[in-house]
KOLBASE-803033 format. One record per residue (C-alpha): residue number from 1; x, y, z. Coordinates in Angstrom, 3 decimals. Example, Ala and Ser with C-alpha at 12.3 -4.5 7.8 and 13.67 -1.06 7.14 Angstrom:
// KOLBASE-803033
1,12.300,-4.500,7.800
2,13.670,-1.060,7.140
//
This chain:
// KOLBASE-803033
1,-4.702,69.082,16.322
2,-8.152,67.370,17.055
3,-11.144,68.571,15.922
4,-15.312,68.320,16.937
5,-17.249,66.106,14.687
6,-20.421,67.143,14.091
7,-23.785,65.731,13.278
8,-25.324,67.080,10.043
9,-27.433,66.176,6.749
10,-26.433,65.469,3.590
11,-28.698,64.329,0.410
12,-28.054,60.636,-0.481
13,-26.681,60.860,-3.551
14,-23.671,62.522,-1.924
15,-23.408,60.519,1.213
16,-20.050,58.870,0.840
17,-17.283,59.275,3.112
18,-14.485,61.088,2.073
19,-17.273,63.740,0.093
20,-16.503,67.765,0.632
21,-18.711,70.032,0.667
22,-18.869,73.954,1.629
23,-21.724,75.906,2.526
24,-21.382,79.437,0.357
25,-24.934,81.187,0.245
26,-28.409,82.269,2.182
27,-29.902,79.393,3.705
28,-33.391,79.195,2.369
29,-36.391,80.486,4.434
30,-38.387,76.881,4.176
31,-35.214,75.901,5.920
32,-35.432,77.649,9.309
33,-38.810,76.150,10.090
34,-37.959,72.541,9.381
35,-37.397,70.496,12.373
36,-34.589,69.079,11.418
37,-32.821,72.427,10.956
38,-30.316,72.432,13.841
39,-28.655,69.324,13.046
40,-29.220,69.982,9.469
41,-27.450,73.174,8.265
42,-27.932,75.006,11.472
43,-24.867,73.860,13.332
44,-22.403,74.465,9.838
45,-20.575,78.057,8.853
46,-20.438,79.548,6.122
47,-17.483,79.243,4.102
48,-15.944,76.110,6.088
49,-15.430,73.297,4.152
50,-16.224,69.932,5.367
51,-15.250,66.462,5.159
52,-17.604,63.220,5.485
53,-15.439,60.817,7.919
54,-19.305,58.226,8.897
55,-22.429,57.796,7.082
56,-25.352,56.646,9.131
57,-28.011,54.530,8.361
58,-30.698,56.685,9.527
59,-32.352,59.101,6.868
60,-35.274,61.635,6.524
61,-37.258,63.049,3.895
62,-36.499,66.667,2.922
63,-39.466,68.449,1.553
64,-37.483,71.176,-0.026
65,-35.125,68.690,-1.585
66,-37.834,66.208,-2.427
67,-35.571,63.318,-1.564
68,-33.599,62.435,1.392
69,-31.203,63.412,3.503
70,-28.591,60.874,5.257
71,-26.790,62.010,8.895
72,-23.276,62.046,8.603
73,-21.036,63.099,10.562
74,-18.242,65.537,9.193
75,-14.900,67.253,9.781
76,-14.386,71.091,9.431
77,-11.397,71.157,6.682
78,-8.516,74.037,7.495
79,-8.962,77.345,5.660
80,-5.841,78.292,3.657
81,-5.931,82.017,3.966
82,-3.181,84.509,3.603
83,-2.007,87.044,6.167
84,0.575,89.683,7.296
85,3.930,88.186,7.304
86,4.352,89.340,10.918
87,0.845,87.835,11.981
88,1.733,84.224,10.733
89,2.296,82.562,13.625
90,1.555,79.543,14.717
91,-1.055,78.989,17.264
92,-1.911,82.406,17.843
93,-5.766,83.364,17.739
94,-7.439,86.145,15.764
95,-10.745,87.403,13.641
96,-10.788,87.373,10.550
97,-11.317,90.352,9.025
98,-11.152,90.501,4.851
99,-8.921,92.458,2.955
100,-10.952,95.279,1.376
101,-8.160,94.737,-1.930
102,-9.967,95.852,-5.076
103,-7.217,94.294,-6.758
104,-8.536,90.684,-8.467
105,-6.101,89.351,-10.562
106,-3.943,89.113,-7.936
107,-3.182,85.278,-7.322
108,-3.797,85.813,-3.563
109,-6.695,87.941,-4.171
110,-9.123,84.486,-2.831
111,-6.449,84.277,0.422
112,-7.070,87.554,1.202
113,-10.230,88.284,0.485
114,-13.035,85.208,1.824
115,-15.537,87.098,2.840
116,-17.470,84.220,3.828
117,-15.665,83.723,7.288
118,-15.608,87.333,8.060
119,-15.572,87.992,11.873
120,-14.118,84.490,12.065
121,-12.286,83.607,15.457
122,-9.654,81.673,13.664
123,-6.466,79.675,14.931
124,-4.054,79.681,13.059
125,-2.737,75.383,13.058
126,0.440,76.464,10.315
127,2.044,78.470,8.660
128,3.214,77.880,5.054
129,6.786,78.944,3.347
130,4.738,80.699,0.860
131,5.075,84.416,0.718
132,3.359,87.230,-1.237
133,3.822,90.474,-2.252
134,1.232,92.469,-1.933
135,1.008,96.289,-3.070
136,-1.201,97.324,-0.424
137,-0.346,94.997,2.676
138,3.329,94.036,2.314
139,4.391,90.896,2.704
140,1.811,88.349,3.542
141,1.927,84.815,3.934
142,-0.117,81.595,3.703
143,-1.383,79.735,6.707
144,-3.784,77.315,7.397
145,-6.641,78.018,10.164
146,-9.484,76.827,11.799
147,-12.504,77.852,13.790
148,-11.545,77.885,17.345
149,-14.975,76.697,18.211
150,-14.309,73.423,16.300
151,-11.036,72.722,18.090
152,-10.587,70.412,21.346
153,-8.432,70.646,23.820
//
């Protein structure tokens, strides 16, 4: 599986290859007037994690930050979710819709329930050995996807 790189910004003090990072909240307003926001924090989702594979030399000053930002360019990491035993196949493409369990000490509650990439167009790239039961859904499993748009060819 190959993925799309992607240009984006990180602060300094955390641009080192191999670094992870996931974007989980609102983007600030200050944000989405800055110049720099498309390759910034415009081109990332929310609740993807990614990976730091080449730090740049360039560099630009972040006024909301007060220091500055490096370009990088990163990796979108697989999303470990879980999912109906009879949907966990590999390859096949679907959107993500949460589980609406109210049920939180569940150890797959967080694979069933990431909100973040709801309305996802997901692929799913494997599928695990690792089964749950769940109450409410049946049997589920765990596979890992990834956002079609971040997949080549």
């Amino acid at each position: 599986m190959r993925v799309r790189r992607l240009i984006t910004l990180v602060s300094e003090e955390v641009a080192v290859e191999g670094y992870r990072f996931k974007l989980t909240g609102t983007v600030p307003s200050e944000c989405r007037s800055c110049k720099l926001y498309r390759v910034c924090i415009g081109n990332l989702k929310l609740g993807v994690e990614y990976r730091v594979v080449t730090v740049r030399r360039v560099k630009h000053y972040c006024p909301l930050l007060d220091s500055y930002v490096r370009v990088v360019e990163v990796e979108p990491q697989p999303i470990e979710l879980a999912v109906e035993d009879n949907m966990a196949v590999q390859g096949i493409v679907f959107t993500y819709r949460a589980k609406r369990c109210r049920d939180s000490s569940c150890p797959a509650y967080q694979l069933c329930n990431n909100r973040l990439i709801e309305n996802t167009k997901l692929k799913i790239i494997s599928v695990s050995n690792e089964r749950f039961k769940c109450r409410y859904y049946g049997s589920m499993r765990k596979v890992l996807c990834m956002p079609v748009d971040y997949l080549l060819s």
